[in-house]
ZADO-1210 file (C-alpha; in nm, 4 decimals, padded with zeros to 6 digits):
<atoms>
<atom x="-01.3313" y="-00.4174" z="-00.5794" code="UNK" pos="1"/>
<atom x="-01.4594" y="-00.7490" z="-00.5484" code="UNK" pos="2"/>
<atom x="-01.4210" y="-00.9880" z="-00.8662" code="UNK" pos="3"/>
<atom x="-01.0454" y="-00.8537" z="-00.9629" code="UNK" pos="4"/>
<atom x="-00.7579" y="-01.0231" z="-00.9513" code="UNK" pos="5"/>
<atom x="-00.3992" y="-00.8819" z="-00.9784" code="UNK" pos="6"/>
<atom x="-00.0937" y="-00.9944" z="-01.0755" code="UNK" pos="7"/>
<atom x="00.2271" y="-00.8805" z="-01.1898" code="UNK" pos="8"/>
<atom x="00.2964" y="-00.7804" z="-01.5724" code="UNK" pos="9"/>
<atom x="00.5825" y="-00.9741" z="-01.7912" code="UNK" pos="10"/>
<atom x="00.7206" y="-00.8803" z="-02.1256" code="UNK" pos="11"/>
<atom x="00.4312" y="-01.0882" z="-02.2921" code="UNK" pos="12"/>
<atom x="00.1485" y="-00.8435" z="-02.1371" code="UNK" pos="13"/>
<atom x="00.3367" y="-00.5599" z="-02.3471" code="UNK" pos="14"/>
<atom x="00.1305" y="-00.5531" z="-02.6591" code="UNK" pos="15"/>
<atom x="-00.2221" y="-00.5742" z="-02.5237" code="UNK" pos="16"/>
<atom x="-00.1252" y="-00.2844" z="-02.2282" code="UNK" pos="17"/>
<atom x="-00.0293" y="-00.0763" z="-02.4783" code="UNK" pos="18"/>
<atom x="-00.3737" y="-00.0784" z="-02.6345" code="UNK" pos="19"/>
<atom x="-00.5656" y="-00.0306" z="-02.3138" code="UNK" pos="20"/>
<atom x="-00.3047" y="00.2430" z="-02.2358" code="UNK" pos="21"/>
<atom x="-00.4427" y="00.4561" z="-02.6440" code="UNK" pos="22"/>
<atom x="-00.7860" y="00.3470" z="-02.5291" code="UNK" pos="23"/>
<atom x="-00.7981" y="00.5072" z="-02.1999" code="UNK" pos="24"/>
<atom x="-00.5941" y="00.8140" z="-02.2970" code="UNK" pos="25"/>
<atom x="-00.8091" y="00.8746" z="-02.5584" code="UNK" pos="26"/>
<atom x="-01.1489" y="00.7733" z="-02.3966" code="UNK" pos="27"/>
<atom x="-01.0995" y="00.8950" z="-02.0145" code="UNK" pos="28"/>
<atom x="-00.9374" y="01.2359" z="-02.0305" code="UNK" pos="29"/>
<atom x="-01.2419" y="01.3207" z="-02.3415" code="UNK" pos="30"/>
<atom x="-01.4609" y="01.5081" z="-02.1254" code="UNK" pos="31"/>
<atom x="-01.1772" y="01.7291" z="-01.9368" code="UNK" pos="32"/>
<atom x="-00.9609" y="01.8173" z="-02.2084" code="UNK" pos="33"/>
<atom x="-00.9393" y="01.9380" z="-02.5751" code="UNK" pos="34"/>
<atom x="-00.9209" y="01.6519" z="-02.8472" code="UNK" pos="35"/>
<atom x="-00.5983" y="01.8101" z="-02.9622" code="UNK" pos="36"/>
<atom x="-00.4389" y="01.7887" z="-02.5718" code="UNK" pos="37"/>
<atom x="-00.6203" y="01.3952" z="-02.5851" code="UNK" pos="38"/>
<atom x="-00.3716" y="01.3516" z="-02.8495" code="UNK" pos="39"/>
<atom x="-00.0742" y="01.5187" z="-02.7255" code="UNK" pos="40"/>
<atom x="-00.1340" y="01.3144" z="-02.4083" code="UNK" pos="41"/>
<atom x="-00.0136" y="00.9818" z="-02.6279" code="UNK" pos="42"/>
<atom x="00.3856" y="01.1574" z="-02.6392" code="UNK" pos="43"/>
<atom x="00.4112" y="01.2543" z="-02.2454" code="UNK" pos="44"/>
<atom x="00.2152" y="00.9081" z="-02.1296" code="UNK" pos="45"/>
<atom x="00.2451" y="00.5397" z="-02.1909" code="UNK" pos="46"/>
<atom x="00.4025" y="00.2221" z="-02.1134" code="UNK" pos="47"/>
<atom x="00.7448" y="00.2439" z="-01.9038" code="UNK" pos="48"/>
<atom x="00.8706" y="-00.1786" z="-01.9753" code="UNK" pos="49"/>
<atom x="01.1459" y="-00.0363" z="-01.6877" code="UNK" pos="50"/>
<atom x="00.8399" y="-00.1033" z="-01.4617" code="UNK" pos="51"/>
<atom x="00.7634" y="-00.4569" z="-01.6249" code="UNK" pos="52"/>
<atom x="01.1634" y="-00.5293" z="-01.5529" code="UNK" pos="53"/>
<atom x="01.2013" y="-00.4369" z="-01.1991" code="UNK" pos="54"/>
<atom x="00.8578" y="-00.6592" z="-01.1407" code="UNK" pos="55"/>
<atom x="00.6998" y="-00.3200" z="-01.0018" code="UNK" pos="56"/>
<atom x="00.3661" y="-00.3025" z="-01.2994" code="UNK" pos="57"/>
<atom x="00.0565" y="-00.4799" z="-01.1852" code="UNK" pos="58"/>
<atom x="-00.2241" y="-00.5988" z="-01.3642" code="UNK" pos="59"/>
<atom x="-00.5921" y="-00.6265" z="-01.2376" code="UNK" pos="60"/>
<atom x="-00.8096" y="-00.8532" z="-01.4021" code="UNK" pos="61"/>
<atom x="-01.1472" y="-00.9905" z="-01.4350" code="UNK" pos="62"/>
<atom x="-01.2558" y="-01.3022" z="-01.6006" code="UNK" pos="63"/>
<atom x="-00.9243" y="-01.3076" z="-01.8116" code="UNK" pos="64"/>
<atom x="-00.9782" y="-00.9863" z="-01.8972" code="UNK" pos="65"/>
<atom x="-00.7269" y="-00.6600" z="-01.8185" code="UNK" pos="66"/>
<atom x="-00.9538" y="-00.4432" z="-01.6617" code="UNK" pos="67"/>
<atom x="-00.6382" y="-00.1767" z="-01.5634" code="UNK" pos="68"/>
<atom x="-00.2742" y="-00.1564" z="-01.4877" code="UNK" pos="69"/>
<atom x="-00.0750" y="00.0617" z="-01.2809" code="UNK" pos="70"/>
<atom x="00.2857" y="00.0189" z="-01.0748" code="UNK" pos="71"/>
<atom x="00.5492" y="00.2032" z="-00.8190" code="UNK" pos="72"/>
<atom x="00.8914" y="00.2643" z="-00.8680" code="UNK" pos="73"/>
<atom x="01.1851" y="00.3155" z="-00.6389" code="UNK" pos="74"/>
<atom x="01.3626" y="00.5226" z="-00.9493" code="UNK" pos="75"/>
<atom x="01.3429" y="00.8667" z="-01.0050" code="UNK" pos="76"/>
<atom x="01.1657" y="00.9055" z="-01.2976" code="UNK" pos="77"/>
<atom x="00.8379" y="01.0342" z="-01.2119" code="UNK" pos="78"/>
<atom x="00.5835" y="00.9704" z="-01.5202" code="UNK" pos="79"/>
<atom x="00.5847" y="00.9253" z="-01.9263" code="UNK" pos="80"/>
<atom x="00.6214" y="00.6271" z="-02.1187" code="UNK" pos="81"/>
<atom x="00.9414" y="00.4562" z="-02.2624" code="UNK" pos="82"/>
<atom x="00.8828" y="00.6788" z="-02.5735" code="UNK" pos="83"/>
<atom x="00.9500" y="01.0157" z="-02.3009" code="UNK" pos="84"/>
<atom x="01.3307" y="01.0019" z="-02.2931" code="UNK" pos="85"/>
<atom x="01.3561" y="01.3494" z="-02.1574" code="UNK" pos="86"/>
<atom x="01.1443" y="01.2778" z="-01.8581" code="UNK" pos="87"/>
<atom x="01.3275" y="00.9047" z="-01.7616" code="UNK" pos="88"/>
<atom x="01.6177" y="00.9053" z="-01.4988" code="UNK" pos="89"/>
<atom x="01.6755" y="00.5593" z="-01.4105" code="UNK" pos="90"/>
<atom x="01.8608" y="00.6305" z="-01.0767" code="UNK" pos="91"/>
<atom x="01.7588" y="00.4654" z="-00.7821" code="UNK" pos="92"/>
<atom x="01.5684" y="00.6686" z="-00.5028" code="UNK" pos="93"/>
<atom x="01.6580" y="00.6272" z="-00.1077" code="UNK" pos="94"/>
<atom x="01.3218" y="00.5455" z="00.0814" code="UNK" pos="95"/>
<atom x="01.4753" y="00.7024" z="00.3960" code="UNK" pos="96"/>
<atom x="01.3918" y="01.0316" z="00.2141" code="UNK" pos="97"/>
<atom x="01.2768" y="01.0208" z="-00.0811" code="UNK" pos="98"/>
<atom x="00.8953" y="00.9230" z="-00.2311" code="UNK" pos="99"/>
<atom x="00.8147" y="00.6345" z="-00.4155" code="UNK" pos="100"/>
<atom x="00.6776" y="00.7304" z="-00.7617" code="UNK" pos="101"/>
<atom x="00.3342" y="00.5474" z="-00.8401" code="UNK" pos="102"/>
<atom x="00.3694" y="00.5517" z="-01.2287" code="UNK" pos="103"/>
<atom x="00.1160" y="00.4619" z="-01.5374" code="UNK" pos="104"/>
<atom x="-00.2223" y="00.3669" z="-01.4256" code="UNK" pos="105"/>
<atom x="-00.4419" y="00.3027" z="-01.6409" code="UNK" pos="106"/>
<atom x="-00.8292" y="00.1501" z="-01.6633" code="UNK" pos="107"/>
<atom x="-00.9964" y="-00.0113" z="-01.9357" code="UNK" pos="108"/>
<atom x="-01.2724" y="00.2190" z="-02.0270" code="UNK" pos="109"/>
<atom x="-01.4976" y="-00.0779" z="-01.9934" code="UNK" pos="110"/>
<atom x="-01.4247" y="-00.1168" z="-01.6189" code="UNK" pos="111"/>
<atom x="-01.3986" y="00.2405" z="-01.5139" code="UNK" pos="112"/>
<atom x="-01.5991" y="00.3548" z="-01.1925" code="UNK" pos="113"/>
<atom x="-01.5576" y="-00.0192" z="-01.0650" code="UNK" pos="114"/>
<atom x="-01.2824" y="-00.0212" z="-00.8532" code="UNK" pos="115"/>
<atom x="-00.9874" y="-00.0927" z="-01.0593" code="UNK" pos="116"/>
<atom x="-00.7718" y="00.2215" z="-01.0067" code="UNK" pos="117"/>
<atom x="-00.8554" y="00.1996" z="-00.5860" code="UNK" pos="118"/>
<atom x="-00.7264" y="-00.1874" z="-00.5994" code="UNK" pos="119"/>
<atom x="-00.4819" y="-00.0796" z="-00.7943" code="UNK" pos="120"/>
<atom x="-00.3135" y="00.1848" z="-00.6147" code="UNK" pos="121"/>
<atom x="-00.3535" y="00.0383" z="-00.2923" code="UNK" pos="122"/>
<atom x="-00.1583" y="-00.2506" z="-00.3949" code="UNK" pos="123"/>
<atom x="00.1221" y="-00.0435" z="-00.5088" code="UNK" pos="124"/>
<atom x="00.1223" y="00.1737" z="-00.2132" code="UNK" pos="125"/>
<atom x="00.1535" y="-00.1095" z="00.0291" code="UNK" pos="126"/>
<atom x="00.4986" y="-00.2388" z="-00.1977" code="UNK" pos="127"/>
<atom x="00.6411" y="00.1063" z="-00.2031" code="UNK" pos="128"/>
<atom x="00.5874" y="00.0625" z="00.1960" code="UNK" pos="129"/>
<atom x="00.7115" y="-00.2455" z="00.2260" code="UNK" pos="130"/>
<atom x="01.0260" y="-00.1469" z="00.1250" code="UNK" pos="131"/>
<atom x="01.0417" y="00.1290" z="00.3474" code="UNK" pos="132"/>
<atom x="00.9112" y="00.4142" z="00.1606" code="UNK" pos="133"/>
<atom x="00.7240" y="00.6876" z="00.3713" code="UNK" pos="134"/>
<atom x="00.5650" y="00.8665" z="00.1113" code="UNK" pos="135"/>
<atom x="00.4663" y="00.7942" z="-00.2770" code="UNK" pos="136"/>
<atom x="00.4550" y="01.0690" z="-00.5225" code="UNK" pos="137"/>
<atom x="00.2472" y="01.0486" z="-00.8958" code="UNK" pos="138"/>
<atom x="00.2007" y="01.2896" z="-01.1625" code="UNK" pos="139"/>
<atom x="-00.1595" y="01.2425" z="-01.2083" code="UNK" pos="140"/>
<atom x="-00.3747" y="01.3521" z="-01.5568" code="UNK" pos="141"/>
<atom x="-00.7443" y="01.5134" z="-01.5015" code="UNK" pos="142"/>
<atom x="-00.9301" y="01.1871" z="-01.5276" code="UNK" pos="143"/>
<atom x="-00.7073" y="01.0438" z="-01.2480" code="UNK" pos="144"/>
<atom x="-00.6729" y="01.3271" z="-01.0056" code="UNK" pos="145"/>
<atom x="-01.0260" y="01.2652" z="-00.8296" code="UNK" pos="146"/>
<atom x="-00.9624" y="00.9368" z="-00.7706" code="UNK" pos="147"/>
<atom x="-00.5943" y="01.0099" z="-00.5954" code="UNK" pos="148"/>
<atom x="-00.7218" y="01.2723" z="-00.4058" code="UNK" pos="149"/>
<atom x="-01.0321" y="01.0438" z="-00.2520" code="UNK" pos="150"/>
<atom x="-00.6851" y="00.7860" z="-00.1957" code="UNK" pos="151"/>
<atom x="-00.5268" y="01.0960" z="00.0303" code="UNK" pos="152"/>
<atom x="-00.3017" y="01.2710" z="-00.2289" code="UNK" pos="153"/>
<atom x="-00.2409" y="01.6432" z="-00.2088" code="UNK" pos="154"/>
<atom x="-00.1504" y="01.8612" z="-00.4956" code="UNK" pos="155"/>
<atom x="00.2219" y="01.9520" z="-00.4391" code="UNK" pos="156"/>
<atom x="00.2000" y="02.2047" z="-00.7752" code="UNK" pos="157"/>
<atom x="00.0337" y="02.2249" z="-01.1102" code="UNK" pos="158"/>
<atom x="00.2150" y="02.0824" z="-01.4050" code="UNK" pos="159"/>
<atom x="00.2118" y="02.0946" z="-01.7862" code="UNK" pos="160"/>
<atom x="00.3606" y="01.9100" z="-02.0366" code="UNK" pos="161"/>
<atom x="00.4211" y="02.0987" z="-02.4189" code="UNK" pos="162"/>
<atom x="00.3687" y="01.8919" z="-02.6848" code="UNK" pos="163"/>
<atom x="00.4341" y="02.1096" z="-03.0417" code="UNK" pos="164"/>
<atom x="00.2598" y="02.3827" z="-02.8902" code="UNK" pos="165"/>
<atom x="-00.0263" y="02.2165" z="-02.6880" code="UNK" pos="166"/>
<atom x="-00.0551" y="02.2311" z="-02.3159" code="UNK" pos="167"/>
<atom x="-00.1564" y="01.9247" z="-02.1136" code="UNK" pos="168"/>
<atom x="-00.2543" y="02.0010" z="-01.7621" code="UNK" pos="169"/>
<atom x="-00.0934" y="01.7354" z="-01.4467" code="UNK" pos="170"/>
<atom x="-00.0757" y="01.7968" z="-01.1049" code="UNK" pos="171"/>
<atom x="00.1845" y="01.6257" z="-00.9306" code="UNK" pos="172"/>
<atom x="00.0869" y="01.4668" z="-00.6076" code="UNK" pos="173"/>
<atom x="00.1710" y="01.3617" z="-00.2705" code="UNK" pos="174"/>
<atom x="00.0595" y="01.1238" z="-00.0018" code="UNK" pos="175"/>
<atom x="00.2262" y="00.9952" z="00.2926" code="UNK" pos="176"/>
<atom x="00.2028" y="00.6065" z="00.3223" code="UNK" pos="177"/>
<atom x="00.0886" y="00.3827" z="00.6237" code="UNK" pos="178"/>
<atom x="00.3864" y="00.1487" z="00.7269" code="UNK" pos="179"/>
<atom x="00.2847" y="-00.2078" z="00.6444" code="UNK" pos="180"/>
<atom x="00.3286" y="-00.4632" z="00.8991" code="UNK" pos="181"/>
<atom x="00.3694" y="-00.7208" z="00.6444" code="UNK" pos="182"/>
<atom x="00.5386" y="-00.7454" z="00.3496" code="UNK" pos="183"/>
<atom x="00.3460" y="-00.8022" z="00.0114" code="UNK" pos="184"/>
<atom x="00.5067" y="-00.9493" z="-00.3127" code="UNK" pos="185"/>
<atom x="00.7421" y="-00.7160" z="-00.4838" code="UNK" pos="186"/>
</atoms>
């Protein structure tokens, strides 16, 4: 993980997220699915700027360079992209009881295997705990699910999305979070 640094996305990151977001879609999920659930993918996944607003979508880099992006969310809404308007609720979850939702990660092709998604996630997790959630919840595609498992995620159920008659294959996914004895940013 060494040689990435994070930070947290603005409105001005929008544009060149959403290409990494098409690239890995398209590039990571090739060898586990169908090229016509690769492109079905594109209209249950993406960028959700409700993220970006509540300062909650974090960037890694390397050498000025996104190498991935991925954030948490104290709102309901557990995955797709600001295009997914069936899947949003915007309401507000209670951390006393309810899981935080780790939402839209994403690696640059270029940097996958490296670290990114681990650095990542963690970062996110220990936010969600910060502000007192106990557990994080994701809905996680094929290409991600190894890597939140290895993080301590369990499958809570097998999920699919219909796009005009294709199937994509999610699990959702559970973890309960270490409590944080100090308080990252956001």
């Amino acid at each position: 993980m060494t040689g990435f640094t994070t930070r947290w996305a603005m409105h001005a990151d929008l544009p060149a997220l959403r290409l990494l977001m098409a690239r890995a879609i398209d590039a990571l999920q090739a060898d586990l699915l169908t090229a016509e659930q690769v492109a079905a993918s594109h209209a249950v996944m993406g960028l959700d700027t409700q993220l970006v607003d509540d300062g909650t979508y974090l960037i890694a880099e390397r050498d000025g360079a996104i190498a991935g992006c991925g954030g948490w969310s104290d709102r309901a809404t557990l995955y797709g992209g600001d295009h997914s308007t069936t899947l949003r609720n915007p309401a507000r979850l209670d951390p006393a009881g309810d899981a935080a939702r780790i939402r839209a990660m994403y690696t640059e092709p270029a940097f996958a295997r490296q670290g990114v998604g681990r650095l990542i996630l963690a970062t996110c997790e220990a936010a969600a705990a910060a502000r007192g959630f106990r557990a994080a919840e994701l809905m996680a595609t094929l290409s991600g699910a190894r890597l939140y498992a290895v993080a301590g995620y369990s499958v809570v159920e097998p999920v699919s999305a219909e796009v005009e008659g294709v199937t994509v294959p999610l699990l959702r996914m559970r973890k309960t979070l270490a409590r944080q004895t100090s308080t990252p940013a956001r």
